[in-house]
N, C-alpha and C positions, 0 to 999 in steps of 0.2 A: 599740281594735281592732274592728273587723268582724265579722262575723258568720263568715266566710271562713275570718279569720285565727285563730279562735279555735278554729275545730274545727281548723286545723290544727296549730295550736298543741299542743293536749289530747292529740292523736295523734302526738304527739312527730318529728311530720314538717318542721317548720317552726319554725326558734327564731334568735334572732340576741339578742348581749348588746352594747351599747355602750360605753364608756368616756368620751366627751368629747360635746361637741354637735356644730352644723354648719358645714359649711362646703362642703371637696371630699368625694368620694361613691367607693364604691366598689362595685362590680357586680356581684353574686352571680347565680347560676343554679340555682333547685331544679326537680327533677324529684318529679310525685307519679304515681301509679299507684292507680286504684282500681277496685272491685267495682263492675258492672252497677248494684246496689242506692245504693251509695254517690254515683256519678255523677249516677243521677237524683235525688238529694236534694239536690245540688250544684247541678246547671245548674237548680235552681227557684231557688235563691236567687240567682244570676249576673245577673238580668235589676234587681235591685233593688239589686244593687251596680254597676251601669251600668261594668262595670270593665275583666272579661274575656270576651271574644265567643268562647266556644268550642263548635264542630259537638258536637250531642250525642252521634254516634255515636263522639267519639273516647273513650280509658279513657285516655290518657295527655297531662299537661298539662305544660309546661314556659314559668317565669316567669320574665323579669326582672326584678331591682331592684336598686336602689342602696341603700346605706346610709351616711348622712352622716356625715361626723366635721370635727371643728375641729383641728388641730394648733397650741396657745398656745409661742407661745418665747417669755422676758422676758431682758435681756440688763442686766446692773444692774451695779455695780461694789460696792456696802454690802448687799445685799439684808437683812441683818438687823440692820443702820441705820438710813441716810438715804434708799436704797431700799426700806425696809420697807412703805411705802404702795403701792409697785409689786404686791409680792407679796400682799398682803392685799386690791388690786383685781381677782385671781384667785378669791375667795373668793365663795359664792353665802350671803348671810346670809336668802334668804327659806326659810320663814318666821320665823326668827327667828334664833340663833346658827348660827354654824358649828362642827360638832364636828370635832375636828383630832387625829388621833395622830402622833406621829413617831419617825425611827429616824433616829439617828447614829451615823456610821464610828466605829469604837474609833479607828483611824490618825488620824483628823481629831480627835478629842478630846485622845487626847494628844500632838496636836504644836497646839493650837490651844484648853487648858483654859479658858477663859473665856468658851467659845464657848456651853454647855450653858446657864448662867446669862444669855447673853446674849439667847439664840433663848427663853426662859422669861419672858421679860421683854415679850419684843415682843410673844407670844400673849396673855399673861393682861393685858398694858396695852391689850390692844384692845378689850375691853370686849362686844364683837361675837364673840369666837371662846372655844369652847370647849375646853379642853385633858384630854385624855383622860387622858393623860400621853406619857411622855417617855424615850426608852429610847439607851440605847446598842448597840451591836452589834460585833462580831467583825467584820472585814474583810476583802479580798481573796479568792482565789479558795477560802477555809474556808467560808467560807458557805455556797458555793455546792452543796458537796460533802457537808456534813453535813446528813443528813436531821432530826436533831433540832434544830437550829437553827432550819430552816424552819418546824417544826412547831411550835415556839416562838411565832412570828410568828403564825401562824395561831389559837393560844391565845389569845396578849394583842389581837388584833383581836376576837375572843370573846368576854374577858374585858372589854373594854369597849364591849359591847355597839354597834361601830361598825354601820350600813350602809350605802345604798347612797347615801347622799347626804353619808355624814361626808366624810372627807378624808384620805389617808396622807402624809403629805410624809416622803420619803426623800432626808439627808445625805451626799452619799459618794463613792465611786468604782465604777465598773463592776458591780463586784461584786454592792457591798449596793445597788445600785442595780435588779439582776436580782434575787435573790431574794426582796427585799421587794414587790418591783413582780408578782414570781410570786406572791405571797400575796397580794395587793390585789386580781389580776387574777382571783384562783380565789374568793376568799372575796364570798358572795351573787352570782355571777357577775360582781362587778367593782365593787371601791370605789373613789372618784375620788382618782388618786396624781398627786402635784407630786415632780417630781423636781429632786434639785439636784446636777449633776452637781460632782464636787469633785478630778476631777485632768484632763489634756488631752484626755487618752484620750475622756473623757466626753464632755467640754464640744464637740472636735471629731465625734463620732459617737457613740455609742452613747446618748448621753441623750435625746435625737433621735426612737430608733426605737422601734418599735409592737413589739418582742418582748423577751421578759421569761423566763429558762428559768434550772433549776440543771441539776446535774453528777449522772451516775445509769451505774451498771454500766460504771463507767469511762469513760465517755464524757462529753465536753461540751457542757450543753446540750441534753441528751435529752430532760428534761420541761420542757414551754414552753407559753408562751399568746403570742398576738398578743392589744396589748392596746395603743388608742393613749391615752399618757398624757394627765392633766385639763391639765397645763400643767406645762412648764420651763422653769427659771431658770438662764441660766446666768451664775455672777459671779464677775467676774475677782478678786475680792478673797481668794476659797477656794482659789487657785490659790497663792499664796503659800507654803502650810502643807505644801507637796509637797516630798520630795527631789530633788535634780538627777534621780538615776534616772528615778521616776515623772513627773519634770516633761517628760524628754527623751522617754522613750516614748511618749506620744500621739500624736506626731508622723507614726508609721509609719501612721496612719491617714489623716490628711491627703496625705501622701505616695500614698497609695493611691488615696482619690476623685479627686486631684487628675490622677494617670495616668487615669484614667476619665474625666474631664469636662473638664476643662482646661487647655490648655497652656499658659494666662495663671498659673491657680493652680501648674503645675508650674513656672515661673519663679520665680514669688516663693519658694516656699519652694526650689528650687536656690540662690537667690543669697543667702538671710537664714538660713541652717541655723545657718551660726554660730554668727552673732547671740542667734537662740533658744535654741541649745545655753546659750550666755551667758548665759540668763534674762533677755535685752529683752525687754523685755514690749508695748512699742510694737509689734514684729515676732511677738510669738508670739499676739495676741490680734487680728491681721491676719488670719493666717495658720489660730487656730482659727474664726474667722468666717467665710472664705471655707470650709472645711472642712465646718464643719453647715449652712450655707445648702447646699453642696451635696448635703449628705444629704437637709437638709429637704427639696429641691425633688425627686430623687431617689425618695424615700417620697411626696411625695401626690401629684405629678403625673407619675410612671411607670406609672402604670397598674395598678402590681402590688404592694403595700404590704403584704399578705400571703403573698405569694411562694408563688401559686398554679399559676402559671408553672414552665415547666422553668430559668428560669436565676435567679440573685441576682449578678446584677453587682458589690455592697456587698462581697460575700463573696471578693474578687479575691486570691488570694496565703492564705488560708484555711483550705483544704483541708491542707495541711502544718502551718499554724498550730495548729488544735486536736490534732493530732497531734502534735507536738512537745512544748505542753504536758503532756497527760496523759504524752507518754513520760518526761519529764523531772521528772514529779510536783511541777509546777507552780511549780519552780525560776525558769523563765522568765517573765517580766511577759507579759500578753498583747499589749501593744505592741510586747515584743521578737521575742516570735514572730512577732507579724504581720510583724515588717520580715524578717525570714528568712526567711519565708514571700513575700512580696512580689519578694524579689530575685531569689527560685529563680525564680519565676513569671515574671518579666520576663528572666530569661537565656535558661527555655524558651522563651518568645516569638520572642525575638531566632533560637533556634537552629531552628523551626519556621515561624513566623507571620512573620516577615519583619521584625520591629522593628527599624527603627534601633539601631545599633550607641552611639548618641551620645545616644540617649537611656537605653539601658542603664546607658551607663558615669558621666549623671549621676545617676541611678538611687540608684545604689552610692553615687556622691561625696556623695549629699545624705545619705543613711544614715549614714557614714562622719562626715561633720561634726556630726549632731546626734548625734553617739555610741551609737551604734544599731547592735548585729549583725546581720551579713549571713551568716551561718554558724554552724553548730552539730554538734558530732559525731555528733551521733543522727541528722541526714541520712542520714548512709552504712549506716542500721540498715533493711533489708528489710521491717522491719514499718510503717516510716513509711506504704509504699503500701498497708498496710489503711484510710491515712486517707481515700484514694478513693472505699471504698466505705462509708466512716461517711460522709462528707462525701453521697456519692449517696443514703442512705435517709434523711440529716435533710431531706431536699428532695421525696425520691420519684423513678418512672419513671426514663428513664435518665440515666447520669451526664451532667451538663452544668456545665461548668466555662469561667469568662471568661477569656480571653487577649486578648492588645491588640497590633493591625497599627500602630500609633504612638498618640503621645497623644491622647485625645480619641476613639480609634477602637477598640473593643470588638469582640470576634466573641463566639462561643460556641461548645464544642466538646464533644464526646461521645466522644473518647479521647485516651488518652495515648498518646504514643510514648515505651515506657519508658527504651531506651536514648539517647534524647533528653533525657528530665527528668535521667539517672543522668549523664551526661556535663555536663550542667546543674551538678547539685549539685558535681562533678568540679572546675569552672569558681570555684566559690566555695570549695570546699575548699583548691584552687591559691592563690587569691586571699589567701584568712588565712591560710597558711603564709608566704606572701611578708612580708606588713604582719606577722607577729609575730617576724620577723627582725631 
C-alpha cells in the first residue's frame, strides 16, 4: 500500500476486505473531506505518487476504483471421489499446506452416513491439506435463526486458530450454506469459503451468490455481509440424498431467473417439469445449469453484484416470499415460497404491467407439474404487506420492486397498487379452491 492509502486507511476512511482473487472488478466511489492543514500534507505527497492531479485549493476529493474479484464454479459429478483432484485444484498449498475446516448439513449426514468418513479420507490422503477438523451442523432454516449456533461457528473457527488464508468448506443446503458462509465472511474480515451446494435450491441459485446473512428480530436475513465466495462446487452426485420435496422446490428458482432472462430457459423447463418432478436427472441438471449460469452472469457482469443500486432483479416474486415464511414460521421450504411468491408477482404483472396472459398461465402450469404451490392462506392476512416495507429497508431508499412486461423484459417499479396485488392473490386463491375439488 502507498503512502496515500495508508493514512487513509489509519483514519478509518478508506477500507475494503476481499474474499476471492481476480478477474471482473467492481467500482466503488469514496468520498474524503479534509482540514486546510491535512490537505496540504496531502497534495505534497500527490506529486510522488504521480496518481491523482488534484487543484490544491480543493478540500473535497472524490475517487474511483474498482475492486477485483474471481468467481470459481466447479461442476463435478463425485467431487469427493473421482473428482476429488478437481476440488483440491481449488486449494493454494503456498507456502506449504492448506489448512481446511469444514461443516456438514446434519440432513445430508443422516440421509447420506458414509459420507463424513468419506470427505476425512480425501483431506488427510492428500498429504498437502491440513484438517482442522470436522463438524456436523443443524440444517435448514434453525441455523439461521438461532444466534447460539452461529456463535458456535465462530468459536470453533477460533478455536482452531483458522485465518485468512485457511479454508472453510461448507456441506449443505441454503441454509448452512448462509450462516456458515456468515461467519467465514465476519471472522478476520474474511476466511476463504468453498461452498458445496447440496440440494437444487442451491446448486440453481443461491450457492452462486456473493451474500451470506442469518434470521434476526423476526426477520430474514437481517444480519448479512456480501462476501464473493473462494470457489463452488456444484455436484450432481449430492443431489441424490434430497427428498422429492426439497428436490422439487429448487425449481421455483429457476422458474424465476428463467422469467427474467430467458424465454429459451422459460421453454425448457415449461415442457420438462414433469420430467424433473420425476427425478430425471438428464432434465433437471439441464435445467439447474442453465439456472446458475444465469445467475452467475447475472452477479458479475450486471454491474451491481452488491446491490448498491435501487433494484435486485434476482429478488423477483420475494418480497412475499420472506414474508410468508416468517409468517408461517418457516413451515414453508423457501423454494415453496418463492414459487407463491413468483405466481402472485406474475398474476400482478399480468393485471398491471400488461403480461401476457399465456405466459402466466404457463407460469402456474409449470409450478403445478413440478408440484410446487401457487397459494397459501396467509396471502389473505393483511400483515403479509408489511413485507413491502421489510423487503424496502433490506435494499434501502425507496421501494423498488421487478415486475416483467413479458419474458426476458424486466421493468422496476416503486408502488404497488394494492387492490391490484389483493385481486391478484384473489385469482390464486380462486384457482386452489378449484384444483382441490
Amino acid at each position: 500500500m502507498g503512502p496515500l492509502s495508508r493514512q487513509l486507511t489509519r483514519s478509518g476512511q478508506w477500507s475494503h476486505t476481499t474474499t476471492g482473487n481476480s478477474q471482473s472488478a467492481y467500482r466503488l466511489t469514496r468520498q474524503f473531506t479534509f482540514s486546510p492543514n491535512s490537505l496540504s500534507h496531502l497534495t505534497q505527497r500527490l506529486p510522488r505518487m504521480g496518481r491523482i492531479d488534484i487543484p490544491t485549493t480543493n478540500r473535497s476529493i472524490n475517487v474511483d476504483f474498482q475492486v477485483p474479484f474471481r468467481h470459481q464454479l466447479r461442476l463435478t459429478d463425485d467431487c469427493f471421489g473421482t473428482d476429488w483432484p478437481i476440488v483440491e485444484s481449488l486449494l493454494d498449498f503456498e507456502p506449504s499446506e492448506a489448512r481446511v475446516q469444514v461443516w456438514v448439513d446434519g440432513g445430508l449426514v443422516a440421509a447420506a452416513p458414509l459420507l463424513m468418513s468419506q470427505l476425512e479420507s480425501c483431506l488427510e490422503q492428500s498429504g498437502r491439506i491440513k484438517l482442522t477438523s470436522l463438524h456436523e451442523v443443524v440444517g435448514g432454516e434453525q441455523i439461521k435463526t438461532s444466534p447460539d449456533r452461529v456463535d458456535e461457528i465462530f468459536a470453533t473457527m477460533n478455536r482452531d486458530e483458522l485465518d485468512r488464508r485457511s479454508y472453510v468448506m461448507v456441506i449443505g443446503g441454503g441454509a448452512v450454506l448462509d450462516a456458515v458462509g456468515y461467519a467465514a465472511a465476519i471472522a478476520h474480515r474474511g476466511i476463504r469459503l468453498i461452498r458445496f451446494p447440496t440440494t437444487t435450491l442451491a446448486q440453481a441459485d443461491s450457492g452462486v451468490g456473493v451474500k451470506n446473512a442469518v434470521n434476526a428480530f423476526g426477520k430474514k436475513n437481517w444480519k448479512g455481509t456480501f462476501a464473493v465466495p473462494w470457489a463452488v462446487v456444484n455436484d450432481s452426485s449430492l443431489l441424490q440424498h434430497l427428498s422429492d420435496r426439497d428436490f422439487r422446490s429448487g425449481f421455483s428458482e429457476a422458474l424465476k431467473v428463467s422469467l427474467l432472462k430467458s424465454s429459451t430457459a422459460f421453454d425448457e423447463l415449461y415442457h420438462s417439469a414433469a420430467e424433473i418432478a420425476a427425478r430425471d436427472m438428464d432434465s433437471a441438471l439441464s435445467v439447474i445449469k442453465s439456472s446458475v449460469m444465469m445467475h452467475l452472469q447475472h452477479i458479475t457482469q450486471g454491474g451491481d453484484p452488491f446491490e448498491a443500486n435501487e433494484a435486485r432483479p434476482l429478488d423477483f416474486g420475494h418480497w412475499s416470499a420472506h414474508k410468508l415464511e416468517s409468517l408461517c414460521n418457516y413451515e414453508l421450504r423457501h423454494g415453496e415460497a418463492v414459487a407463491i411468491g413468483v405466481a402472485l408477482d406474475v398474476v400482478y404483472s399480468s393485471l398491471v404491467h400488461g403480461l401476457n396472459s399465456t405466459v402466466v398461465s404457463q407460469s402456474l402450469e409449470t409450478l403445478d407439474r413440478l408440484g410446487l404451490p401457487t397459494y397459501h392462506e396467509l396471502l389473505e392476512e393483511r400483515v403479509l404487506f408489511e413485507g413491502l416495507e421489510e423487503f424496502r429497508q433490506h435494499l434501502g431508499g425507496r421501494l423498488t420492486l421487478t415486475m416483467l412486461q413479458d419474458v426476458g423484459h424486466m421493468i422496476q417499479v416503486h408502488e404497488i397498487d394494492y387492490s391490484k396485488m389483493k385481486q391478484a392473490i384473489q385469482f390464486l386463491g380462486e384457482r386452489y379452491e378449484r384444483s382441490s375439488k
